[in-house]
C-alpha positions, -999 to 999 in steps of 0.1 A, spaced: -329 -688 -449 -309 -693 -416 -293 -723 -425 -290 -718 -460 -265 -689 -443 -248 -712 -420 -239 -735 -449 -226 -713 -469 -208 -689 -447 -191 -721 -424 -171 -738 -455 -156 -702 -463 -148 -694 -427 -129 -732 -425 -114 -725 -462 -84 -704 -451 -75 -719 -421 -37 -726 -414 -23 -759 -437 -14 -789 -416 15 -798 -450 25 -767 -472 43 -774 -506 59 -747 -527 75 -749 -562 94 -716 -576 117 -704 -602 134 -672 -604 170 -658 -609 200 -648 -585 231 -626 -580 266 -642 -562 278 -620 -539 312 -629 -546 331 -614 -580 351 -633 -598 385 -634 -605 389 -626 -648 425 -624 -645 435 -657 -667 472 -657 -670 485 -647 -705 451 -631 -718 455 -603 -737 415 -587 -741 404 -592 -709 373 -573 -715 361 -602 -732 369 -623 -701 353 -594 -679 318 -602 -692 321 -636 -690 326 -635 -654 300 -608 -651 276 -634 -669 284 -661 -644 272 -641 -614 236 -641 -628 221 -674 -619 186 -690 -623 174 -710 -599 144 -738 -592 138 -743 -557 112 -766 -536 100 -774 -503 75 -794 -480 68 -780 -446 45 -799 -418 34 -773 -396 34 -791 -359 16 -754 -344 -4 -731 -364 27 -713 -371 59 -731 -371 67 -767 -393 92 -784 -399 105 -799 -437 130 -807 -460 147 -780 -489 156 -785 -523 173 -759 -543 186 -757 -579 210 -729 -592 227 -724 -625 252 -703 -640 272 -698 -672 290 -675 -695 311 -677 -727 334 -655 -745 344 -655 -781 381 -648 -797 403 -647 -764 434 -637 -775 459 -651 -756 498 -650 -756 512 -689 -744 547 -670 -735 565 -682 -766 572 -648 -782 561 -658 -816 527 -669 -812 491 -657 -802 464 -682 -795 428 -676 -801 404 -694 -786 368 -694 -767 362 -695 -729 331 -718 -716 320 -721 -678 287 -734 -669 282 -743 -633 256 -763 -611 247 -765 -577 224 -787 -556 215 -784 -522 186 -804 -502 188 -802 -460 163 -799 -431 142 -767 -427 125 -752 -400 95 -730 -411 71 -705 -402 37 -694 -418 14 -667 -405 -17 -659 -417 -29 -628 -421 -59 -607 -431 -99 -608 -423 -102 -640 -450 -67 -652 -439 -60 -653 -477 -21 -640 -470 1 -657 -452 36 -640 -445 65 -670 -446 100 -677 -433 122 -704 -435 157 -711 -421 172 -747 -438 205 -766 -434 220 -792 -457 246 -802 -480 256 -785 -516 270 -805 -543 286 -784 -570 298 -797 -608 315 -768 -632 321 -777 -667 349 -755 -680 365 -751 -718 401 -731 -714 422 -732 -737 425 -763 -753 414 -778 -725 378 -796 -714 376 -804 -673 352 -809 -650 353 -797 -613 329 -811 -586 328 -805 -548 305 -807 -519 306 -787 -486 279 -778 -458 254 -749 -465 231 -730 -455 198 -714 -471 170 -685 -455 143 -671 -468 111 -647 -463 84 -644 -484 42 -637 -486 16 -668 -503 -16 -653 -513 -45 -680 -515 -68 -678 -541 -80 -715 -531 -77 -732 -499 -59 -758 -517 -40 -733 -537 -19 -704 -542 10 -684 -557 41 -670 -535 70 -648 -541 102 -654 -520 134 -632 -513 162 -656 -502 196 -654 -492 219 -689 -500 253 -693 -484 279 -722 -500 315 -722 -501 335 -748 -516 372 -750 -502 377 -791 -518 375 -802 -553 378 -829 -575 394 -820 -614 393 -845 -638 406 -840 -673 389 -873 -692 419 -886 -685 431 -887 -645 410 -871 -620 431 -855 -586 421 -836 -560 428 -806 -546 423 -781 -519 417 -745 -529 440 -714 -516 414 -687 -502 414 -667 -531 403 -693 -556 377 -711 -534 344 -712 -553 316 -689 -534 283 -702 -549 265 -676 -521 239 -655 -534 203 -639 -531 176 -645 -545 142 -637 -557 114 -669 -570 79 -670 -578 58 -700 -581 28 -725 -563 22 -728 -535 -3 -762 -525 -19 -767 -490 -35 -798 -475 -58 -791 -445 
């Protein structure tokens, strides 16, 4: 009876012991701090311009990471994270200056952004079974940004790339020792001052004033798997 005890209490006891290598895969959404700027020079109903900006300040995201934990609490790892926004509006009036004409037409803006850098994590484990572990994660990289825009007339895209910075907090709760799900609250901080525009036909670049850099910064909230190796 004894050891029928010992072998079946030890494996649960070694079960939730802290992950040597902790992977995590989420999706969610986002809000960007920054508002933007809906004044387009010559529209008329900017209402309709309103809410498409609105729209593009709600972004989903995908986001991934790989921590090696070198103590029982603190790893190192690389970051991965995949934002997108877009918004449209419909029958933008829009008066080209001429005095005799208006122009109707549709506004399209759909934006990505990639980032991937180092990370320095943390992951506590909590709880008599150990089955929650509380999480933090401070990462630094590079952001690559390409926006696809349709204004008036005209089709162009915009890409950049800057420095940027991503933090996050969060709680895994392990239903396996090689498994679990986690929710995240995070906090992503990218500016783009430099970008390239290109037409289809000649591409230039160009360096933004301060009031039309692109702030890609936001916080967010993801769900998803989390996947330990022992």
């Amino acid at each position: 009876m004894l050891l029928w005890m010992t072998i079946v209490v030890a494996p649960a006891q070694l079960a939730m012991r802290t992950p040597t290598f902790r992977f995590s895969a989420s999706g969610g959404a986002g809000i960007l701090f920054a508002e933007g700027n809906s004044e387009i020079e010559g529209v008329i109903t900017t209402a309709k311009t309103d809410q498409l900006y609105q729209s593009l300040r709600r972004a989903k995201q995908l986001n991934g990471d790989i921590h090696y934990l070198i103590t029982d609490q603190y790893g190192i790892g690389i970051k991965y994270i995949f934002h997108h926004t877009s918004g449209e509006a419909e029958e933008v009036v829009v008066d080209p200056g001429d005095d005799l004409h208006f122009i109707v037409t549709g506004l399209r803006e759909s934006d990505y952004l990639n980032f991937a850098g180092l990370s320095f994590g943390s992951y506590s484990a909590v709880g008599k079974r150990k089955r929650i572990g509380l999480t933090s994660s401070l990462s630094a990289g590079y952001a690559f940004l390409r926006s696809e825009l349709s204004l008036i007339g005209q089709q162009l895209l915009i890409t950049g790339g800057n420095f940027a910075m991503n933090a996050e907090i969060g709680a895994d709760y392990r239903f396996h020792p090689n498994l679990g799900l986690g929710i995240t609250l995070g906090t992503l901080n990218a500016n783009f001052r430099k970008v390239k525009i290109t037409d289809g036909i000649q591409t230039r670049d160009q360096k933004l004033n301060k009031d039309e850099q692109y702030n890609a910064s936001n916080i967010h909230l993801t769900i998803g798997l989390r996947y330990y190796i022992q």
